[in-house]
C-alpha positions in Angstrom: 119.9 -30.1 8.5 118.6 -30.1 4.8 116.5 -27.1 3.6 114.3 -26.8 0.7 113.2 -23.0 -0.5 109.6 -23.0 -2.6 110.0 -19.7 -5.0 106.9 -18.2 -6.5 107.3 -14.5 -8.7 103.8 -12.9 -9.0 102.8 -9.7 -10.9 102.8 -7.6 -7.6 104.5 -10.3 -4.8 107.4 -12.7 -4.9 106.6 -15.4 -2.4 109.4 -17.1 -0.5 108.8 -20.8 1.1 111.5 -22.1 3.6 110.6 -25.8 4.7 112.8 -27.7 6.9 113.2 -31.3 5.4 113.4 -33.0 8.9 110.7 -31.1 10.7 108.5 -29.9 8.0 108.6 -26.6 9.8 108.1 -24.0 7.3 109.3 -20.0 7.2 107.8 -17.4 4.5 108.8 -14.2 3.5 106.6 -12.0 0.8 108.3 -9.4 -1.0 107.5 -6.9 -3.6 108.5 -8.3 -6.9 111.3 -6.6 -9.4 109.8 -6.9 -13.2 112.9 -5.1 -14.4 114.5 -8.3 -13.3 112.9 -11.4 -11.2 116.1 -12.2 -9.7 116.6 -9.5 -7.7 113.7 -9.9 -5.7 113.9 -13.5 -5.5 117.0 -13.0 -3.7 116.1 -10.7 -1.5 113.6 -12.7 -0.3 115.5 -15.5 -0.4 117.9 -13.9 2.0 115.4 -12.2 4.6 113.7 -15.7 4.9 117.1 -17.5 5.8 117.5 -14.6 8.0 114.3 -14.5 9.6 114.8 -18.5 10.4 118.4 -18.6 11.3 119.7 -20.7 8.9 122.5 -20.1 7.0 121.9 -20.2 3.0 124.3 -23.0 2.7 122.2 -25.3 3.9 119.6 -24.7 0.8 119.6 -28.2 -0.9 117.4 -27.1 -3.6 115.4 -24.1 -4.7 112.3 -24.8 -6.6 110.9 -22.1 -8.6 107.8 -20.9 -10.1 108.6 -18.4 -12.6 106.7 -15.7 -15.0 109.9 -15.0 -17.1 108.0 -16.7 -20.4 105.0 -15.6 -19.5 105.9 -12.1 -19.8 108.0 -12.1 -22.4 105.0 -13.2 -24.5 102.7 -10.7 -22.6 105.0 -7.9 -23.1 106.2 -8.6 -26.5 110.2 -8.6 -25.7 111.0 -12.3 -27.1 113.5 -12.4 -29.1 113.5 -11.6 -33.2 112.9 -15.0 -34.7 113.7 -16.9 -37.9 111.7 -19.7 -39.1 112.4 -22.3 -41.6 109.7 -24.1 -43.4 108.8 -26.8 -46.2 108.7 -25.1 -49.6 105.0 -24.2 -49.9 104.7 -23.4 -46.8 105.6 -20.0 -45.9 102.6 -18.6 -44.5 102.1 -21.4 -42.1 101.8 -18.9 -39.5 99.4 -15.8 -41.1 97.3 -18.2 -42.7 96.6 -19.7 -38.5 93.7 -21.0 -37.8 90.1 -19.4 -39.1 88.3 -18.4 -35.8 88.3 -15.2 -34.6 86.9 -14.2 -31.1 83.7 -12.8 -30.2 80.0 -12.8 -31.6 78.7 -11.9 -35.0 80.6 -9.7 -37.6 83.7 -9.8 -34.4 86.0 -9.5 -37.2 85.1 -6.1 -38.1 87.0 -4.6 -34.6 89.3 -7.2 -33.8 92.8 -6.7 -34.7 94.6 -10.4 -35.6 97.7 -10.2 -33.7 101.0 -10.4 -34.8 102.9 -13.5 -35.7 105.8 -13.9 -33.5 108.3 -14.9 -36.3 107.9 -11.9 -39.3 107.0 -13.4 -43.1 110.3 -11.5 -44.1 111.9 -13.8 -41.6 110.4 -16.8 -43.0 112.4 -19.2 -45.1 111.2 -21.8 -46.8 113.9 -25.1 -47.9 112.8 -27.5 -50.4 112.1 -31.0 -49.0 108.7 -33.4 -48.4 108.2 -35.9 -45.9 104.5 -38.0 -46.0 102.9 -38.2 -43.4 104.0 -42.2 -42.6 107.4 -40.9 -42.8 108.2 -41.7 -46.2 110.6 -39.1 -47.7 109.5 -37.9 -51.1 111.5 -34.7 -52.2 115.8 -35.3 -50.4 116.7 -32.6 -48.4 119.4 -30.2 -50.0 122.1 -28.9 -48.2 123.4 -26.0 -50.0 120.0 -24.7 -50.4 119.3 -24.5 -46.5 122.9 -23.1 -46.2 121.5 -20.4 -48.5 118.1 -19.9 -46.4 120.1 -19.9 -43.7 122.6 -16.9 -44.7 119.1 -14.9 -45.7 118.1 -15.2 -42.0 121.4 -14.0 -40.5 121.1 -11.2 -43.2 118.0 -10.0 -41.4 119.6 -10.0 -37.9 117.5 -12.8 -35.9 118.5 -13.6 -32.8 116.6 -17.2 -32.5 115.8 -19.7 -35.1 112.9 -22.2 -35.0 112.6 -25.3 -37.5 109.3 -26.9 -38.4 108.8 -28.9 -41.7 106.3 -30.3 -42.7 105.5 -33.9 -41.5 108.5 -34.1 -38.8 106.5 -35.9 -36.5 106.8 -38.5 -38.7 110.3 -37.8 -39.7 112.6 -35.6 -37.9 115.8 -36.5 -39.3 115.5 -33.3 -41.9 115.1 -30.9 -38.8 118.0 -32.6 -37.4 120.2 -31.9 -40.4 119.2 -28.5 -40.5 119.7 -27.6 -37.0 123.3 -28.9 -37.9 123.7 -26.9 -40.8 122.7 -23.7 -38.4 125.0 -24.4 -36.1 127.6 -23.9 -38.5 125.7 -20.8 -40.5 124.5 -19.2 -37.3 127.0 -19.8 -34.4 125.6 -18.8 -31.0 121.8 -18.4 -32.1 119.4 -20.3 -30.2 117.7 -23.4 -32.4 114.0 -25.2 -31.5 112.8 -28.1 -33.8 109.9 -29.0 -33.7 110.3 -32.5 -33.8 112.1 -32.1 -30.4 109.8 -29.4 -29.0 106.4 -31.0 -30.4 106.7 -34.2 -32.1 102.5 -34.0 -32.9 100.2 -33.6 -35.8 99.3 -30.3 -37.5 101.5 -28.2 -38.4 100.7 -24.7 -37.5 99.9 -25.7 -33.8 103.6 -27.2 -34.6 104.6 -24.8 -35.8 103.6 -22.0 -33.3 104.5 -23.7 -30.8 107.8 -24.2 -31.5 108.3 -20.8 -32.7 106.9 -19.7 -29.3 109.9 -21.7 -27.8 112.0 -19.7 -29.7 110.7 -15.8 -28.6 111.3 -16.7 -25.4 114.1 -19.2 -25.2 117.0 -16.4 -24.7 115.4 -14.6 -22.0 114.1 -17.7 -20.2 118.3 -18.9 -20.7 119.6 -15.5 -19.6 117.2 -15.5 -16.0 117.8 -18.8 -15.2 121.9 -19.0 -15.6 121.4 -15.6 -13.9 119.7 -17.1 -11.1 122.1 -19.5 -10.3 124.7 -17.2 -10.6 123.1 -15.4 -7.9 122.3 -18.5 -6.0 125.8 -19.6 -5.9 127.7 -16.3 -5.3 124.8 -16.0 -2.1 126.3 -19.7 -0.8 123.9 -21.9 -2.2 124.9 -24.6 -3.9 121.7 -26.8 -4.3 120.3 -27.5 -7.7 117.7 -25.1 -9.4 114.2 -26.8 -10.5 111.6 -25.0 -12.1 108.2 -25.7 -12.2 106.2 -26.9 -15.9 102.7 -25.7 -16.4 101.9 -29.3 -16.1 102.9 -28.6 -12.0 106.0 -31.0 -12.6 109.7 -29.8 -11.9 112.5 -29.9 -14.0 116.3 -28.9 -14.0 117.0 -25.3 -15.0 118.8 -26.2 -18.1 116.0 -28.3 -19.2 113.5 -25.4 -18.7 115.8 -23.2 -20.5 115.9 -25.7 -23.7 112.0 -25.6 -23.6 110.5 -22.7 -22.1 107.3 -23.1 -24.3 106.6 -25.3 -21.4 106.9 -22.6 -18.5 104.0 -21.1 -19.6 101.7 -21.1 -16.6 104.7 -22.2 -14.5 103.0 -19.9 -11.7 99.3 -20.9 -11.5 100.5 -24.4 -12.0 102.0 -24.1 -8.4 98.9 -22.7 -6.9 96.9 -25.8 -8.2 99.3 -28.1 -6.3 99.6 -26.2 -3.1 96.0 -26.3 -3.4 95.7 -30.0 -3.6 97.8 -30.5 -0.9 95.8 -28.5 1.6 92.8 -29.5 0.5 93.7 -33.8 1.0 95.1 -31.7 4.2 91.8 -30.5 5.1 89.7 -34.1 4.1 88.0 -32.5 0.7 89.4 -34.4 -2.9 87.2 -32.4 -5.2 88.1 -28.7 -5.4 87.9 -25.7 -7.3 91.1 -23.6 -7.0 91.1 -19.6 -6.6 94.7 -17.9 -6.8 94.3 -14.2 -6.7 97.2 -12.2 -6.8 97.8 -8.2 -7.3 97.9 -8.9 -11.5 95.2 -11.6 -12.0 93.2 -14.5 -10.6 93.8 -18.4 -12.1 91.1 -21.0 -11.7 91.2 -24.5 -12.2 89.1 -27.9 -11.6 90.4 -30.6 -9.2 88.8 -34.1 -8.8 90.1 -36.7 -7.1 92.7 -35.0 -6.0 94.2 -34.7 -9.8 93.8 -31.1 -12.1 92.3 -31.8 -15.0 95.3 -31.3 -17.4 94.5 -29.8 -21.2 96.8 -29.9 -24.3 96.8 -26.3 -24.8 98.3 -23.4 -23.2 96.8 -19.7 -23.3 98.7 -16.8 -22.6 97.5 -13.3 -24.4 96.3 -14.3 -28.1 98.6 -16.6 -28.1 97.5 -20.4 -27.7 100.2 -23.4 -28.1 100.4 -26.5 -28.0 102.3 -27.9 -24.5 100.8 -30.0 -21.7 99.2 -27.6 -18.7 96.8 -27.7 -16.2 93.7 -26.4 -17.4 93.6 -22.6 -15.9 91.9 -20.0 -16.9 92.7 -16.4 -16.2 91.3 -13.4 -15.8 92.4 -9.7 -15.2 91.3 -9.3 -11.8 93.4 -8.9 -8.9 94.2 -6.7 -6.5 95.6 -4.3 -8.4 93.3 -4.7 -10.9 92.4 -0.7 -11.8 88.4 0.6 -11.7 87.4 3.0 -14.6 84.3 4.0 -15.6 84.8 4.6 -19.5 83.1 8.5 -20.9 81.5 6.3 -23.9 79.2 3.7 -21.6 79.4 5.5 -18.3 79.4 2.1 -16.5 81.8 1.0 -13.8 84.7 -1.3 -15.1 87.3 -3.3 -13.2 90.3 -4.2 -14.6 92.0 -6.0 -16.8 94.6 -3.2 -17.0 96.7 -3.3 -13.6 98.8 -0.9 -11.4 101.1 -4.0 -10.6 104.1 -3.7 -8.2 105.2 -0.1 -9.0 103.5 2.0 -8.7 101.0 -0.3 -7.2 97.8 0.6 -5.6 97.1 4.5 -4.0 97.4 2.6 -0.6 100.9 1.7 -1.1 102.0 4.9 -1.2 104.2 4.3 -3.9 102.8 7.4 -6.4 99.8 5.5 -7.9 97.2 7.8 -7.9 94.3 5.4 -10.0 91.7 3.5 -7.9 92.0 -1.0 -7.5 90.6 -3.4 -5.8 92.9 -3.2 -2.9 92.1 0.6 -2.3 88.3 -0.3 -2.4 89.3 -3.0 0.6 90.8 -0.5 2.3 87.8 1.7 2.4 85.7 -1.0 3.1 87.8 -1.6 6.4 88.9 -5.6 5.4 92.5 -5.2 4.6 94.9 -4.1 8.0 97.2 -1.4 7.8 99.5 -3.0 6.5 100.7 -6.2 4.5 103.3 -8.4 3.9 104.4 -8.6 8.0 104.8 -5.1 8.1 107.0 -5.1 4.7 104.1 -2.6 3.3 102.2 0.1 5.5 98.8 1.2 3.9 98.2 5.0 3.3 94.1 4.9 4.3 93.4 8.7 3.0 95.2 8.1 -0.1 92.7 5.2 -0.9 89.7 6.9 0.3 91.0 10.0 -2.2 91.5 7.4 -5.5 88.0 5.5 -4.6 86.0 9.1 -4.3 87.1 9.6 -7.8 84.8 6.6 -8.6 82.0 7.8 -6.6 82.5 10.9 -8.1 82.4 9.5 -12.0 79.1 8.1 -10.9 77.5 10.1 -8.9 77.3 7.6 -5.7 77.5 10.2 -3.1 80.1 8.3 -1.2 83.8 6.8 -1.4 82.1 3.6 0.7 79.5 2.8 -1.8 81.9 3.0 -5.2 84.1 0.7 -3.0 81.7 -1.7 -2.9 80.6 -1.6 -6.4 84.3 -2.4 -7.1 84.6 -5.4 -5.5 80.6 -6.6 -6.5 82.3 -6.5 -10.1 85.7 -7.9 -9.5 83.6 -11.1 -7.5 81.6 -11.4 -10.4 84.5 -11.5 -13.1 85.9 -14.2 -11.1 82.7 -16.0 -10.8 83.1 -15.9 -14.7 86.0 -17.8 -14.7 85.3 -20.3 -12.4 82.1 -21.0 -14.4 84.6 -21.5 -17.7 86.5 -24.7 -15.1 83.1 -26.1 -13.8 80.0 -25.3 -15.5 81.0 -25.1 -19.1 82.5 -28.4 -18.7 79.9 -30.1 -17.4 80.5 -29.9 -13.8 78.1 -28.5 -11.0 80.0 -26.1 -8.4 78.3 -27.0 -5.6 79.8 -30.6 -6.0 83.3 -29.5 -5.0 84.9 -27.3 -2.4 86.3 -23.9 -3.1 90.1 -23.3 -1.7 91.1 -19.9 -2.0 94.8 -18.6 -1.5 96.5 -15.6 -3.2 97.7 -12.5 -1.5 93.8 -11.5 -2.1 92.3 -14.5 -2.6 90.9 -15.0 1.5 89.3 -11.5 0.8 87.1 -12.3 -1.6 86.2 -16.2 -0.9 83.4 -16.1 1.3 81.1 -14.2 -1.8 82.4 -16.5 -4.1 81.7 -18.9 -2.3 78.2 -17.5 -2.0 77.8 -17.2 -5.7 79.3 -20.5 -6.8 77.8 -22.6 -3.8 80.9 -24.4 -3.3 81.3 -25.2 0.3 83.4 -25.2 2.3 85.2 -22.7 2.1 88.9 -23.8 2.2 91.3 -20.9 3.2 94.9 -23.0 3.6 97.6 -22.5 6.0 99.7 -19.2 4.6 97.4 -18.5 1.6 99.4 -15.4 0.5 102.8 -18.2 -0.3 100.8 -21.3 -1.3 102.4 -21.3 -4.7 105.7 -21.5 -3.4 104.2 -24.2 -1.1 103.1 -25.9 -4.2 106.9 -25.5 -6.0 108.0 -27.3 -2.7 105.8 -29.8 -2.5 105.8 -31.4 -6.2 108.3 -33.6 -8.2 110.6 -33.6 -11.3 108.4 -35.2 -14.4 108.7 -35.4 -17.7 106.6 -36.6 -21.0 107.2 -38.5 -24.2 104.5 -38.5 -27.1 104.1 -39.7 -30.2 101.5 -39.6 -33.5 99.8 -42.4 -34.4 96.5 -41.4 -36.3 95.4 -44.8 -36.7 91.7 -46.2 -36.4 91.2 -48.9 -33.6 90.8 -51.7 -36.5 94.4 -51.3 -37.3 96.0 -51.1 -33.7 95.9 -54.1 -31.6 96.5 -54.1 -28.0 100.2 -55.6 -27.9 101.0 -52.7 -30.1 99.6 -49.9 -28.6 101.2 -51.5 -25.4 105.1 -51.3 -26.8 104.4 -47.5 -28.1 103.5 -46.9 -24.2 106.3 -48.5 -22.8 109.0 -47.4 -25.0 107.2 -43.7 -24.3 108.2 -44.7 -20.5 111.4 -45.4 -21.4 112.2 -41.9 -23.5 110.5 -40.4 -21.0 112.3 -41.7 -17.8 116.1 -40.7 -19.1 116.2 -37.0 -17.9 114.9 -37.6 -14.6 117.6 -40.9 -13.9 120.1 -38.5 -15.4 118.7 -35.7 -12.4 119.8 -38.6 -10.2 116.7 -40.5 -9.3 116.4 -44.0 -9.0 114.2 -46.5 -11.5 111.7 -47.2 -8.5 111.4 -43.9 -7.4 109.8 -43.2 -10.7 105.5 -43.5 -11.6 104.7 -43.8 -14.8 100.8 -42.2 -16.5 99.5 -43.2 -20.0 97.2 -40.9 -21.5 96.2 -40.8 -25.3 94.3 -38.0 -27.6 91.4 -39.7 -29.0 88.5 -38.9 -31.2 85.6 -40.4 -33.7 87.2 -41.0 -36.9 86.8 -38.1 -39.4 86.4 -35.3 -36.2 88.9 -32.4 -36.2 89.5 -32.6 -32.3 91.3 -34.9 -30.0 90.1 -35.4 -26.2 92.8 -37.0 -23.5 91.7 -40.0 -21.9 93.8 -41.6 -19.2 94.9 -44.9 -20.0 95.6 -47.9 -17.7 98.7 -50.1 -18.9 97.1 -53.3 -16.9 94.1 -53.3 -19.0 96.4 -53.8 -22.6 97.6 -57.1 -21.0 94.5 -59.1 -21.6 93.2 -57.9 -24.9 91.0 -55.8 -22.9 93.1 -51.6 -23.5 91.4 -50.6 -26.5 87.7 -51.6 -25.5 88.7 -50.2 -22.0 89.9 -46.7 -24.3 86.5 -46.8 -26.3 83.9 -47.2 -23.0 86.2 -44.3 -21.3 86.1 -41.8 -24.8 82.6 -42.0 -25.3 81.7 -41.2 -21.8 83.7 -38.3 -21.8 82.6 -37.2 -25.1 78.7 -38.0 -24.0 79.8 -35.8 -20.7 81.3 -32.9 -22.7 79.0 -32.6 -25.8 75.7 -34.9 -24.9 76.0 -37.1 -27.8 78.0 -40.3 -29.6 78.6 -40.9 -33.2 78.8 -44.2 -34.2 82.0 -43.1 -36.4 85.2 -45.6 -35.6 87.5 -44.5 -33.0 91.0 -43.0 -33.8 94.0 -42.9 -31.6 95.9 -40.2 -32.4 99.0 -39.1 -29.8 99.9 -41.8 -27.1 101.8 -39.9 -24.2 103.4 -41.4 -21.5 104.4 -39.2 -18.1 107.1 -40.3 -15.5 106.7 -38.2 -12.1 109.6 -38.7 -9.6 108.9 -38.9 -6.0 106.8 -36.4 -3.8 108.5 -34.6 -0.9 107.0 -35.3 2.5 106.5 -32.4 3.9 104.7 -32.6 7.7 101.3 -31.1 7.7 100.9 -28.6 10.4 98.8 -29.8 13.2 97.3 -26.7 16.2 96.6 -27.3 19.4 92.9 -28.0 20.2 90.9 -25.4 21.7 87.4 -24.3 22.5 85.0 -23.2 20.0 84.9 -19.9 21.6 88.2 -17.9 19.6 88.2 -15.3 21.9 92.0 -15.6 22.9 92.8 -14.4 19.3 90.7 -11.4 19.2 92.7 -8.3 18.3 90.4 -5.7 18.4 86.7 -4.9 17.1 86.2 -2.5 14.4 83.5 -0.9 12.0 83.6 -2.1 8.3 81.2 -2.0 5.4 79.1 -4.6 4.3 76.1 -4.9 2.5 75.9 -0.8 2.2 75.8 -0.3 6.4 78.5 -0.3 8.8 78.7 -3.2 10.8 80.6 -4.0 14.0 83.6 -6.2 13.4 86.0 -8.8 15.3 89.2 -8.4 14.0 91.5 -12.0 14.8 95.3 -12.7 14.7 95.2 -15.9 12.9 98.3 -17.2 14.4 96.7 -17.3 17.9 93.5 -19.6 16.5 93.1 -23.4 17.8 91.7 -26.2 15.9 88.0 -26.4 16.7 87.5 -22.5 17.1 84.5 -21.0 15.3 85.1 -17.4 13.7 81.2 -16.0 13.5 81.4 -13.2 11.2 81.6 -10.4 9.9 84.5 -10.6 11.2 88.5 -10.0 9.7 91.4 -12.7 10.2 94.9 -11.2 9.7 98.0 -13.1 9.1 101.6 -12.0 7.8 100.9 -13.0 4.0 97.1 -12.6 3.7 93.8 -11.3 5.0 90.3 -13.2 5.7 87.0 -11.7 5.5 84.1 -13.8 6.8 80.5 -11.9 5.8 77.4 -12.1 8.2 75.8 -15.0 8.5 78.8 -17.1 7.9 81.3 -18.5 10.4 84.8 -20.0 9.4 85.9 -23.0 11.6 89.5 -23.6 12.1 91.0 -27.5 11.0 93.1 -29.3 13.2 95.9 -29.0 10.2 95.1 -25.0 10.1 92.6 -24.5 7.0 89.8 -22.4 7.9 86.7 -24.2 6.3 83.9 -21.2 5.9 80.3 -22.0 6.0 76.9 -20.4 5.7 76.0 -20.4 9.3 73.4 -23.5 8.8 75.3 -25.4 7.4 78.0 -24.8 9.8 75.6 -26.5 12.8 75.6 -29.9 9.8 79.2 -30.1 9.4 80.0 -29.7 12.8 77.5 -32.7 13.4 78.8 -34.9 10.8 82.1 -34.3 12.0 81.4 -35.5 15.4 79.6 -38.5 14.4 82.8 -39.3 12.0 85.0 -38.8 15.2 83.0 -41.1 16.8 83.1 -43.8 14.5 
């Protein structure tokens, strides 16, 4: 038998996916994560999951891998000390940015511009000038870059990055310098950005491509690291990691770009998301992935995330295809204060994370988070993670009073609440960012929730967005492994254009696409795919002539066949635009970046499907217990989620425990268990309609 392992490193959890390829029976294992290094837990977990099922690691045929490495090494500030070459004139590419500066009136006063990640003392500047149709103006000079080159190794840098100025248009300069380094600076790490982002504008170029350099050695040193471990643990299948855009690709790929890994993690979620959610019968979603560090939203229609062109993570914003998530500091270990200057209760962003973790854990953390105030509330069980982690009850009541204390509430209960009132409403906050803010109304789209705490806090999202149903997917606490297992190797070719529609015609735009394809399709036939196993996307950056902004719109290849792609590109801009901003200019358009994205194919992995039972859940009652909602104790039903039948109806309040995550269903709600094992949470009168709508569907 084949096995494939989804692998999914959190802030708090590492999240461990076994899925039989014949079967599509699935294993999971959560385990605390290891920041000092990944790898360590990620083995672990590896191992107790192969344990757990029986199967012996060498039957592993691949491990695919959400990973955080990049991410933190931007978060943290431990990339590596980088070197960047520039056009003469240039040097300040990086402090001069871009002018905006966050926040409201006179923000400028109190915020503190970050850092560059490459110094201006490790900035070099060679003399050479390409135009910006590719013509070369000024020859580049060898000895001088030799001489740039020994400055830089002077000043100790441990990565370089190249970025002239016009590459897009003409990377054969880059080239020659990158060769020139080799031979100056043996053994450092080299990005061009002609390779890493062969776009327009040259500090989003730029940044980017220094970005790919601060992380590129740690990103190489975890991943050969990784499969050092794999292999000496008896698993020999190939190592994928998961692209912010949700594709895979090969571990040295992903170590040659890791400004792509970016949002590797929430990019997993989304997919897992999507696939329980077609699972389920719903096509338009909003995703909510909350772990112990943070919560990531995103937008799903049609069953495809809206994809952006820029990835956020801190201050710093680059340019690499993602799926458009936003983040916020909320999670479950998300830390309450309440600051001496405002006196006001405050949740998060700062985070007890895996060690010491929460006061429940037990672990020394003393300071009070959102998973202490569930644990006073009486929704999270005793303990988590299958027993992995046992809950210390006083010590969360003792943290939480400190709260109560701060703010005079009388009562551990009531600051508990107040803690997760303001952690639901942060959330709300991002999900408004996804929907709302980009035209979109809530209510039109589900809500699937997943997360270690996600379950926890769904139903009152639910009632503040008024997205329903509810969706709470099979093994919410490991559906971003799910999603690492469940998605394909892809890759992306692009290329600048900048050219008004007056001077394209279709037959040209058409052999910029295809060759695109073709660039585009050579790492994943080298992976060992086969031409028709591969799809091929076309999507291009467009905008009214004289705008400073670009907006992706897909494009259809057919429509380019019959004179009809660039009309067919115009109707589908200025609806978008019209959707985003509420107005048209009657400027010309402009097509600026073609793209082209080849996907291989999608693992089949078999759905589960329950036994059929009464509405009645009764046989998976546990116990009954007293929790607070609402500022009262109520009376409880507490349900082993394993034991629930398709067609059961949880009423709550009520609890619904499983190995990797909890469910809390509020009064006047009831969550109603899928034949494929979501649980879809309604209001209680719209339950009674769904439950109609489905019979009549059955029917039919």
């Amino acid at each position: 038998m084949a096995f494939r392992l989804g692998v999914d490193v959190g802030g708090t959890f590492t999240d461990i996916l076994l899925i039989n390829e014949d079967s599509g029976e699935t294993h999971r294992f959560k385990t605390a994560s290891t920041p000092e290094d990944q790898s360590i837990g990620v083995l672990h977990g590896i191992e107790q999951v192969c344990r757990a099922a029986g199967v012996p690691t060498s039957e592993v045929t691949e491990v695919l891998h959400g990973t955080t490495v990049a991410t933190n090494a931007i978060l943290e500030h431990k990339g590596a000390r980088v070197g960047l070459v520039t056009t003469k004139g240039f040097r300040q590419v990086l402090q001069i940015a871009r002018s905006f500066v966050p926040g409201g009136l006179a923000g400028w006063i109190i915020w503190p511009k970050p850092e560059p990640l490459a110094d201006l003392e490790d900035t070099v500047e060679v003399a050479e000038r390409v135009t910006t149709s590719g013509e070369v103006r000024i020859a580049l000079d060898d000895d001088d870059v030799r001489t740039q080159l020994r400055r830089l190794k002077k000043r100790g840098i441990e990565a370089l990055s190249i970025s002239l100025i016009n590459s897009f248009a003409y990377g054969a300069h880059e080239a020659r310098v990158a060769e020139l380094a080799a031979e100056e600076l043996p053994g450092v790490p080299v990005s061009v950005s002609s390779v890493v982002l062969p776009e327009l504008r040259e500090y989003e170029r730029t940044i980017t491509t220094v970005a790919n350099a601060y992380v590129q050695g740690q990103v190489s040193r975890y991943v050969g690291s990784l499969e050092e471990k794999l292999t000496a643990a008896g698993i020999d299948g190939a190592l994928s990691i998961l692209r912010s855009d949700g594709g895979l690709v090969s571990g040295k790929v992903a170590a040659d770009n890791p400004v792509s890994l970016l949002l590797s993690g929430p990019a997993g979620g989304v997919t897992g998301a999507v696939w329980a959610a077609e699972q389920a019968g719903f096509k338009d979603l909003l995703t909510f992935d909350m772990g112990g560090t943070s919560t990531d939203v995103a937008l799903v229609q049609d069953l495809t995330p809206r994809i952006g062109r820029e990835t956020s993570v801190g201050d710093l914003t680059v340019r690499a295809t993602s799926v458009d998530v936003r983040t916020v500091g909320a999670g479950g270990g998300s830390i309450a204060h309440v600051p001496q200057l405002t006196g006001a209760l405050r949740v998060g962003p700062q985070s007890a994370g895996a060690a010491p973790g929460p006061a429940s854990y037990g672990k020394g953390g003393t300071e009070p988070t959102v998973t202490d105030a569930n644990v006073v509330l009486g929704y999270l069980p005793a303990q988590l993670a299958g027993g992995e982690i046992a809950l210390d009850v006083d010590a969360a009541a003792t943290a939480v009073a400190t709260i109560a204390d701060a703010l005079g509430l009388g009562g551990a209960e009531n600051a508990a609440e107040g803690i997760i009132d303001i952690v639901n409403e942060n959330i709300y906050g991002a999900l408004k960012l996804v929907s709302t803010q980009q035209g979109f109304d809530p209510r039109d789209f589900a809500l699937v929730a997943f997360g270690g705490a996600g379950p926890l806090h769904a139903n009152a999202l639910g009632k503040l967005t008024g997205a329903w149903p509810v969706i709470i997917p099979p093994s919410p606490g490991v559906l971003c492994a799910y999603g690492d297992a469940t998605t394909s190797l892809r890759d992306e070719s692009a290329r600048t254009l900048v050219k008004r529609f007056s001077e394209l015609g279709d037959a040209e735009v058409r052999a910029v696409l295809e060759e695109l394809a073709a660039t585009a399709r050579e790492s994943l036939l080298a992976a060992g795919l086969r031409e028709d196993e591969l799809t091929v996307t076309y999507s291009a950056d467009l905008r009214y002539h004289g705008q400073g902004f670009e907006i992706p719109i897909g494009v259809d290849l057919a429509t380019f066949t019959d004179d009809g792609g660039l009309a067919a590109l115009r109707s589908s801009f200025d609806a978008e635009h019209e959707r985003l901003f509420a107005f048209l200019l009657d400027n010309e358009h402009e097509l600026v970046t073609a793209r082209a994205t080849v996907s291989g194919p999608r693992p089949e992995v078999a759905a589960v499907t329950l036994e059929t039972g009464i509405p009645d859940p009764q046989a998976a009652l546990r116990t009954t217990y007293s929790i607070f909602v609402a500022g009262e104790r109520v009376e409880a039903s507490i349900y082993d989620r394993e034991l629930l039948l398709a067609g059961n109806v949880v009423t709550g309040p009520a609890v619904i425990a499983e190995m990797d995550s909890t469910t809390l269903v509020l009064p006047g709600h009831t969550a109603t268990v899928h034949q494929h094992g979501s649980l879809l949470i309604r209001p209680l009168d719209e339950t009674t309609t769904a439950s109609t709508t489905s019979s009549t569907t059955s029917e039919d």
